[in-house]
N, CA and C of each residue as an Amber inpcrd file, in Angstrom:
protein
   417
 -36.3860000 -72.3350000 -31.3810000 -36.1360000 -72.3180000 -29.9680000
 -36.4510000 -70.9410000 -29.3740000 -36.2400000 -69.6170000 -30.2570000
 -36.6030000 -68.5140000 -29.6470000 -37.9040000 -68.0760000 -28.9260000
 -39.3480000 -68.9180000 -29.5380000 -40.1540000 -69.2200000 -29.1440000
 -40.5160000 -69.7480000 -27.9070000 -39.6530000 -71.0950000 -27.5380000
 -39.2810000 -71.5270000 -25.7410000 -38.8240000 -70.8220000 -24.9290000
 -37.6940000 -69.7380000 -25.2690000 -36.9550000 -69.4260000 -24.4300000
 -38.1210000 -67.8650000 -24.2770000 -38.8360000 -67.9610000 -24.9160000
 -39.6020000 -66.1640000 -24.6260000 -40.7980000 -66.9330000 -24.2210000
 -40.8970000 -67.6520000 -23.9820000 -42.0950000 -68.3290000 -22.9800000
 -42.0160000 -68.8350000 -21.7680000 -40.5260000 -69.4760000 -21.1910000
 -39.6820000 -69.3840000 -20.1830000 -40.2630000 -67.6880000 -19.9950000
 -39.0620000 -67.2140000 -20.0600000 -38.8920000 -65.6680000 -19.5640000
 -40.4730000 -64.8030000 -19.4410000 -41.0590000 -65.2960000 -20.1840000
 -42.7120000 -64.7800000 -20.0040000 -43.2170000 -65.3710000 -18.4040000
 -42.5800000 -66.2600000 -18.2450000 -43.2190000 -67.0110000 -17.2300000
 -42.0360000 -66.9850000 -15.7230000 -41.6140000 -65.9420000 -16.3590000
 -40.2150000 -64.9920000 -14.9640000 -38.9150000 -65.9990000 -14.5910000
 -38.6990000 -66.9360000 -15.4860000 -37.6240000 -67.9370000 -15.9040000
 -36.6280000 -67.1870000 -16.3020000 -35.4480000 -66.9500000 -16.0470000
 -34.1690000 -65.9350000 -16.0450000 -33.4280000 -67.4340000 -17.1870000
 -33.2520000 -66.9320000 -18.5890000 -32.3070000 -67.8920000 -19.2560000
 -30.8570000 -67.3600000 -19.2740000 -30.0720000 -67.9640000 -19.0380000
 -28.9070000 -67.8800000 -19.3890000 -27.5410000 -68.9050000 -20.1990000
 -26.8830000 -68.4160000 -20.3630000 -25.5730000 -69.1200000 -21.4100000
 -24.7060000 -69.5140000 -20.8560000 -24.8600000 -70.9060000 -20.5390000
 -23.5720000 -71.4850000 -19.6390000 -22.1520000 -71.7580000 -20.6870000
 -21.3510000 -70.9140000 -20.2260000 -19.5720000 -71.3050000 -21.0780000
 -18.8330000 -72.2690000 -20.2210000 -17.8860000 -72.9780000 -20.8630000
 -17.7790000 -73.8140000 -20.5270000 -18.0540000 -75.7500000 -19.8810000
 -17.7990000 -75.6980000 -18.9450000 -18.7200000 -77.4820000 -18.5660000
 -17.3710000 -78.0410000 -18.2940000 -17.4770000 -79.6370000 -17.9590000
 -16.3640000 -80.6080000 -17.2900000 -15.5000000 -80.7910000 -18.6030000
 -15.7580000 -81.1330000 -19.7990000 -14.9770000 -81.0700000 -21.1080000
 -14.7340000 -79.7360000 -21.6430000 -14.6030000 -78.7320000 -21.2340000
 -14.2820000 -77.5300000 -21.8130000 -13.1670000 -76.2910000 -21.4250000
 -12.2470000 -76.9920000 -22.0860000 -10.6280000 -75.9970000 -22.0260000
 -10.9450000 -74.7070000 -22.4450000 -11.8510000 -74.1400000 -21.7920000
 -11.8710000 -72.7210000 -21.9210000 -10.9290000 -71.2290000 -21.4700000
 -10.1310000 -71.0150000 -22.0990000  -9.3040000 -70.2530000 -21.7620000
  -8.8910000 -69.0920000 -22.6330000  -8.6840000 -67.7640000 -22.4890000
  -7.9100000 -66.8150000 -23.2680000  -6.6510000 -66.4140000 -23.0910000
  -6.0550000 -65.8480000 -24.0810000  -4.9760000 -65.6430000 -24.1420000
  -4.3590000 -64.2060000 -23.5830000  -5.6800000 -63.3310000 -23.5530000
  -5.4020000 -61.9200000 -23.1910000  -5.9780000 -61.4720000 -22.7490000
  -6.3800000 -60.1950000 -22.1650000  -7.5430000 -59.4590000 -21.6270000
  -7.8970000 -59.2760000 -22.6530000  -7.8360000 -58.5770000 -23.7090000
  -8.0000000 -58.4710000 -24.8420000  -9.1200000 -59.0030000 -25.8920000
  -8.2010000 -60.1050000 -26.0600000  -9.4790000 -61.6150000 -26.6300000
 -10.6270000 -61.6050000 -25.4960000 -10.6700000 -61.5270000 -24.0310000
 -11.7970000 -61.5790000 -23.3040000 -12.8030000 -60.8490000 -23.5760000
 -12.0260000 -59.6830000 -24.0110000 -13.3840000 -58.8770000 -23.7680000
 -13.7320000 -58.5960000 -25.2940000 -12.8870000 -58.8940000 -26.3930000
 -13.6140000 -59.4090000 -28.1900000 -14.8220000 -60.4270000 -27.6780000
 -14.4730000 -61.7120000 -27.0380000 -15.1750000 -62.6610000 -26.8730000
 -16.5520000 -61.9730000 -25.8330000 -16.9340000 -61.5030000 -25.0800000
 -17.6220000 -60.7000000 -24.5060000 -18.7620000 -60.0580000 -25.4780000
 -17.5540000 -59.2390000 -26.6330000 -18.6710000 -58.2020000 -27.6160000
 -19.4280000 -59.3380000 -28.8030000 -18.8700000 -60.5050000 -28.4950000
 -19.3050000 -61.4060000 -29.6340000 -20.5770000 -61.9680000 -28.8820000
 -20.3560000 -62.3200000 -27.6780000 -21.4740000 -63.0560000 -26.8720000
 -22.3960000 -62.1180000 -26.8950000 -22.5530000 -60.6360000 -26.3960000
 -23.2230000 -59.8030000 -26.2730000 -24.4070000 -60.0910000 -27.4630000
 -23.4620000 -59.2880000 -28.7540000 -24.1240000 -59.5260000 -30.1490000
 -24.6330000 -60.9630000 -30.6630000 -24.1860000 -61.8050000 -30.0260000
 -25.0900000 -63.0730000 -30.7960000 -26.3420000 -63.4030000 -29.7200000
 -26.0620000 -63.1050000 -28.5450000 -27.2210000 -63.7810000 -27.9330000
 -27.9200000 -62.6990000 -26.5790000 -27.0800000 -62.0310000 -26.1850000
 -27.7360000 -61.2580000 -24.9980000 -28.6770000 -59.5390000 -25.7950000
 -27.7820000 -58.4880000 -25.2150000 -28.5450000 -57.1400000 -25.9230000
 -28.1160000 -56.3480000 -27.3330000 -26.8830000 -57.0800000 -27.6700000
 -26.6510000 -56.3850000 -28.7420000 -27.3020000 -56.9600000 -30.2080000
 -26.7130000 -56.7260000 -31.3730000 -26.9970000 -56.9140000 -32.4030000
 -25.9360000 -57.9870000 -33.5880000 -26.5260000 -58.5360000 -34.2800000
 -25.6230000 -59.1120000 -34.9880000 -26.9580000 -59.9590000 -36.0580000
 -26.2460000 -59.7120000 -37.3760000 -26.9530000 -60.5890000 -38.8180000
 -26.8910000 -62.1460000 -38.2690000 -26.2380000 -62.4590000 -37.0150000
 -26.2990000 -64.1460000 -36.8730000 -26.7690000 -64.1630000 -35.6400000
 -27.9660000 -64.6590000 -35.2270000 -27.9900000 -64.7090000 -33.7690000
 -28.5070000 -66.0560000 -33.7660000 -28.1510000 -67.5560000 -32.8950000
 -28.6370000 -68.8010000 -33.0230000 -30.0050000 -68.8300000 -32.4850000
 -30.6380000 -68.3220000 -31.5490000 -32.0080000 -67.9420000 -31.0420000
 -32.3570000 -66.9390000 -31.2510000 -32.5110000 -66.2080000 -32.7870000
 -33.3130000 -65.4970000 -33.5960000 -33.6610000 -64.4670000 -32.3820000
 -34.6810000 -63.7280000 -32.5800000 -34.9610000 -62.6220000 -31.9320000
 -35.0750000 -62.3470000 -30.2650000 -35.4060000 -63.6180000 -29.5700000
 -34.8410000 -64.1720000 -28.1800000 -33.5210000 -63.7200000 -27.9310000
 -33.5270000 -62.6400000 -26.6740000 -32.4470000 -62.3210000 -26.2700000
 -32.4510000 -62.7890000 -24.1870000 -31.0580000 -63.5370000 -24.1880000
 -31.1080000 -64.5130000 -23.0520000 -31.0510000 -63.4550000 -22.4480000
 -31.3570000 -63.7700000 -20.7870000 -30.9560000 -62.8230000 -19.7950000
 -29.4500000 -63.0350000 -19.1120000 -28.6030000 -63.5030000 -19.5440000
 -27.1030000 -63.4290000 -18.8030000 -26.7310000 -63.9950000 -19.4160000
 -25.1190000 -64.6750000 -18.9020000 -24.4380000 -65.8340000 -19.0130000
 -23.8030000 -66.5370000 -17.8250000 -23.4330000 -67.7060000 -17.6060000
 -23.0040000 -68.2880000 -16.2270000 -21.5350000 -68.8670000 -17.0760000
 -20.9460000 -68.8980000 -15.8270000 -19.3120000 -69.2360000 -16.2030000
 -18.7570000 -70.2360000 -15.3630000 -18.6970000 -71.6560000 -16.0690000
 -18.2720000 -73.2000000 -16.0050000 -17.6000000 -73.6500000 -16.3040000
 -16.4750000 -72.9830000 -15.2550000 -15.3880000 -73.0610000 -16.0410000
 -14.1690000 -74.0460000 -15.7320000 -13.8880000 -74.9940000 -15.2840000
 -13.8380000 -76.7930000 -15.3860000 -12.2150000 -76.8100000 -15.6010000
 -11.9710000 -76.1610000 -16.6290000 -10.6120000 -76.8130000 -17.2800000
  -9.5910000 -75.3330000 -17.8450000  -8.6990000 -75.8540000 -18.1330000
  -8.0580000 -75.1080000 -19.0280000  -6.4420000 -74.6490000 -18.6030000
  -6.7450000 -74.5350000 -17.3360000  -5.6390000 -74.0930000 -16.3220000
  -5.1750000 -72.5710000 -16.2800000  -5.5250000 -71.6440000 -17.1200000
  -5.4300000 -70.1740000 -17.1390000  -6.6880000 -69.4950000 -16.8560000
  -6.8190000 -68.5170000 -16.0980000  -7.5810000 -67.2480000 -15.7830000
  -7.5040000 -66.1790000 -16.6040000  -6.8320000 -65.8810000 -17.3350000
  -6.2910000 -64.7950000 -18.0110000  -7.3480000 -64.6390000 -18.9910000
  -8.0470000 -63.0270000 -18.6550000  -8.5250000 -62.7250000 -19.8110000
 -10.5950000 -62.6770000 -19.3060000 -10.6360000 -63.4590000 -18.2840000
 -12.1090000 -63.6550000 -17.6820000 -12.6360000 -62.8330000 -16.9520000
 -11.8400000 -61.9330000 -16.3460000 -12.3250000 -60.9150000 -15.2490000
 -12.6750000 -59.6290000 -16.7200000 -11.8260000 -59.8510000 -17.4190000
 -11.8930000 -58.8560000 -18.3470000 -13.1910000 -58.5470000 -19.3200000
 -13.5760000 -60.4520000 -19.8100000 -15.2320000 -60.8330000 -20.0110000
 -16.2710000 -60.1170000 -19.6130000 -15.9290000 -60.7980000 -18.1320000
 -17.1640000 -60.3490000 -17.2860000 -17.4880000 -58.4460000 -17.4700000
 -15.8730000 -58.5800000 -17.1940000 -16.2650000 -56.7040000 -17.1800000
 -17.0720000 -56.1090000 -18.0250000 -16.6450000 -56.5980000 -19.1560000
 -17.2070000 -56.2620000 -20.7700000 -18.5200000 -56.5430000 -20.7740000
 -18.5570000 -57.3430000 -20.2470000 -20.5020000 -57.6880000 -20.1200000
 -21.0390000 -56.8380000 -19.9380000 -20.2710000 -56.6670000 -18.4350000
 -21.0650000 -55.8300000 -17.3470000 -21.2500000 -54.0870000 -18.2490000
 -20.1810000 -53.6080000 -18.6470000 -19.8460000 -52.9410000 -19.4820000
 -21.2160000 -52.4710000 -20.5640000 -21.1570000 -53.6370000 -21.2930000
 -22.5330000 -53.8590000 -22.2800000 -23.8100000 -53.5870000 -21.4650000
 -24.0170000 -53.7950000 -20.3540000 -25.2770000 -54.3640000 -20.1670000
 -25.7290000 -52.9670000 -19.3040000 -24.4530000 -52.1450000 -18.4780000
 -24.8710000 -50.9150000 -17.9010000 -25.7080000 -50.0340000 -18.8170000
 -26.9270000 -49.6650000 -18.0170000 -27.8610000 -48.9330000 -18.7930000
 -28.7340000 -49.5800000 -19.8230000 -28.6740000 -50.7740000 -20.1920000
 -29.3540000 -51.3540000 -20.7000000 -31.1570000 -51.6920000 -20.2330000
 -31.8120000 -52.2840000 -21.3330000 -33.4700000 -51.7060000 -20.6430000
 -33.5250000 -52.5420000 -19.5610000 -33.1430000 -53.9520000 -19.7740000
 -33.1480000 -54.9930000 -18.9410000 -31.7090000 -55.6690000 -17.9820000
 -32.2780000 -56.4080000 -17.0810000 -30.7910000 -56.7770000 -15.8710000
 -30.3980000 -57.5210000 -16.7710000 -29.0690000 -57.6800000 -17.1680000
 -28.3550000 -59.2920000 -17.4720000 -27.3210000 -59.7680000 -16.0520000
 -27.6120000 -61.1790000 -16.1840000 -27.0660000 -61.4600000 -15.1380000
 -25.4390000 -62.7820000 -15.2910000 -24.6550000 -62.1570000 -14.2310000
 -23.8790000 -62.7710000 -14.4950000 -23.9300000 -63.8250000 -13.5440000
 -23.0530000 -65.1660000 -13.6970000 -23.3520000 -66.4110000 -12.7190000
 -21.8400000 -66.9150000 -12.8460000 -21.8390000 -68.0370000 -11.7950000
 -20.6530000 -68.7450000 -11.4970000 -20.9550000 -70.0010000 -11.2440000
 -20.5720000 -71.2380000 -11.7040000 -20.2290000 -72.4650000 -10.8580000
 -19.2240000 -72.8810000 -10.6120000 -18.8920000 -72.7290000 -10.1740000
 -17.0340000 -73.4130000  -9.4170000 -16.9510000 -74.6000000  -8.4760000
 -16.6700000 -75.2200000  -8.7460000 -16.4980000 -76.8590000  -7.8660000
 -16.1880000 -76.1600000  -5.9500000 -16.8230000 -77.2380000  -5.3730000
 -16.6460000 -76.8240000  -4.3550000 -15.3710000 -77.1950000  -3.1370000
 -14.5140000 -77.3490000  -4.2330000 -12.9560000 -77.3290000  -4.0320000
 -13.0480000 -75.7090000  -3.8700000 -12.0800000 -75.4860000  -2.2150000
 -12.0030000 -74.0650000  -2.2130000 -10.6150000 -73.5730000  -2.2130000
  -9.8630000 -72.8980000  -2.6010000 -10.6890000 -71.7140000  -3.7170000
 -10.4930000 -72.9390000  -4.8530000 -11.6830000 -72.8650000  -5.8330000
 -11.4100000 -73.3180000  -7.0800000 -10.3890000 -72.7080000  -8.0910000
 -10.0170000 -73.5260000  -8.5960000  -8.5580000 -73.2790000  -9.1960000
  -9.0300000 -72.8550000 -10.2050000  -9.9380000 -73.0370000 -10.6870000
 -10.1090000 -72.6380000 -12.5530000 -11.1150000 -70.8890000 -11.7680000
 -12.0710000 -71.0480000 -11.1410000 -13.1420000 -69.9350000 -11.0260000
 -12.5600000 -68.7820000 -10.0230000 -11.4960000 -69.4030000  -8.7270000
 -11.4720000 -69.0460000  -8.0170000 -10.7540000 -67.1770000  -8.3810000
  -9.5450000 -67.1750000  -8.4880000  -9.1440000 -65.6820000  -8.9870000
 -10.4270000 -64.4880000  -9.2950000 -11.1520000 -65.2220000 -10.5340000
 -12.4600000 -64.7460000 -11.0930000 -13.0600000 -63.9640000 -10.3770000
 -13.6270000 -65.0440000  -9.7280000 -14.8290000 -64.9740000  -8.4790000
 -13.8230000 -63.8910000  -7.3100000 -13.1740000 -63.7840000  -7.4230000
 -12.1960000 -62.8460000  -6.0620000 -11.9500000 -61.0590000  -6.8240000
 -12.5560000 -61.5790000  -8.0870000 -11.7450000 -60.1860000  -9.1320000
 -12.8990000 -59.4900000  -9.1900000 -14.4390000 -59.9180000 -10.1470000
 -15.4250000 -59.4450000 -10.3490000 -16.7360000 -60.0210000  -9.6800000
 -17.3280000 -58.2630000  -9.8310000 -19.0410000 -59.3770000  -8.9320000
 -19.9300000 -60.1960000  -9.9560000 -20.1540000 -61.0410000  -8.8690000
 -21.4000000 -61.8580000  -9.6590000 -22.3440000 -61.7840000  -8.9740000
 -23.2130000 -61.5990000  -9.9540000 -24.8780000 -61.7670000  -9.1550000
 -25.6050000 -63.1230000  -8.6040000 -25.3070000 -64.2830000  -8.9930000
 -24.8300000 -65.6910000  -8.3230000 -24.0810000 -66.4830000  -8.5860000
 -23.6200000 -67.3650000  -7.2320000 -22.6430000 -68.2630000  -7.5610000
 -23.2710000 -69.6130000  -7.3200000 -23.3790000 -70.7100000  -7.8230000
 -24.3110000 -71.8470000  -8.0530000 -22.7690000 -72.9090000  -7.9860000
 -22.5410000 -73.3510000  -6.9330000 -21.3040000 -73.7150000  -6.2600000
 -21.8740000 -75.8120000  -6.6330000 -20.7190000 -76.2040000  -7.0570000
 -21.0840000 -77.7560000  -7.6710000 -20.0770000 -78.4180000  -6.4920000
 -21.7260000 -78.9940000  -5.5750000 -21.1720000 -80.3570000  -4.6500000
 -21.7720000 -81.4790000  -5.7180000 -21.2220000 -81.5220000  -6.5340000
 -21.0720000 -83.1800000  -7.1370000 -19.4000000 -83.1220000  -8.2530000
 -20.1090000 -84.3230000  -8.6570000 -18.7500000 -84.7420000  -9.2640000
 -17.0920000 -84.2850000  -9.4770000 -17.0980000 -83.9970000  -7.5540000
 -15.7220000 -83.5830000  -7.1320000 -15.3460000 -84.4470000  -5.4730000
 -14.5900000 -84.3730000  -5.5380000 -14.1090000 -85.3250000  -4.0260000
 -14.7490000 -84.4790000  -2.7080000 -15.5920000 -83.2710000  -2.6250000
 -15.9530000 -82.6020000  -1.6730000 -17.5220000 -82.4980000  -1.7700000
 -18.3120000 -83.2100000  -3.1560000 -19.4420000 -83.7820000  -3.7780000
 -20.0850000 -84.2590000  -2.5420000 -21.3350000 -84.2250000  -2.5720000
 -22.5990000 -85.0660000  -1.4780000 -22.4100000 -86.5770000  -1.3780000
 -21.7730000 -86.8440000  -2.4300000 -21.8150000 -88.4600000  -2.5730000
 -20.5960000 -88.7990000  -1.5780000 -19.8650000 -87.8560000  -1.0850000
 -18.6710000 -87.9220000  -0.0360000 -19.1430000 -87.0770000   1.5050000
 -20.3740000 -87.2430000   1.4670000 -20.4530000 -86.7290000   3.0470000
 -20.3330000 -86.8020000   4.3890000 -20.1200000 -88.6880000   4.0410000
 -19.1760000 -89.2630000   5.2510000 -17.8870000 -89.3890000   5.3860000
 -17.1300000 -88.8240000   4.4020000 -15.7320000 -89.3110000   4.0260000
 -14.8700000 -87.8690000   4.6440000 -14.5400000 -88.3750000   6.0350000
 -13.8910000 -86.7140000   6.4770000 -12.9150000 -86.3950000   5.8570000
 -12.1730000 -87.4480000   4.8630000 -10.5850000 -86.3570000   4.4880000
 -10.8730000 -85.5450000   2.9760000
């Protein structure tokens, strides 16, 4: 796959690592664990280093944060930081992203999104009661 994804990006395609999704209780327990989980993402797939990386020498350009479930915030602003952290001074931009249902404020993204910057937010009108498929439905 490292091969696709450096032919994307050859061709000015920005890849990134979506965490989370609609099935995914993604949550930490600490600031702490956020930002371990951060130096792990870094090293397996963005600029750092690590003996295991799943797309071999392909290094993505960000990660986006989909974050759906779980019911805690704790520990995500701290992520991001750590990224951001990692990535200052680095040769290349990594970029950070958001999708948050377009329930406002979103309950799972919303805090997040109010704490740290993101470089986009890619806001989901579907499969929520405020979704396109409800555009006549005023309540």
């Amino acid at each position: 796959m490292a091969s696709q994804i450096k032919a994307c990006q050859a061709k000015g395609k920005i890849i990134t690592l979506s965490l989370g999704g609609a099935t995914g209780d993604s949550t930490f327990t600490s600031n702490a664990q956020g930002e371990q989980f951060a130096d792990t993402i870094w090293n397996l797939f963005l600029g750092g280093s690590s003996s295991t990386r799943p797309f071999g020498t392909a290094v993505l350009d960000g990660i986006d944060l989909d974050i759906e479930g779980g019911g805690s915030t704790v520990g995500f602003a701290a992520f991001v930081n750590r990224i951001r952290s990692h990535a200052n001074g680095a040769s290349k931009k990594y970029y950070v992203t958001a999708a948050p249902q377009c329930v406002f404020p979103d309950a799972n993204l919303g805090p997040i999104l109010n704490s740290v910057a993101f470089d986009a937010v890619y806001v989901q009108f579907y499969n929520n009661y405020c979704g396109v498929q409800n555009y006549d439905n005023a309540n």
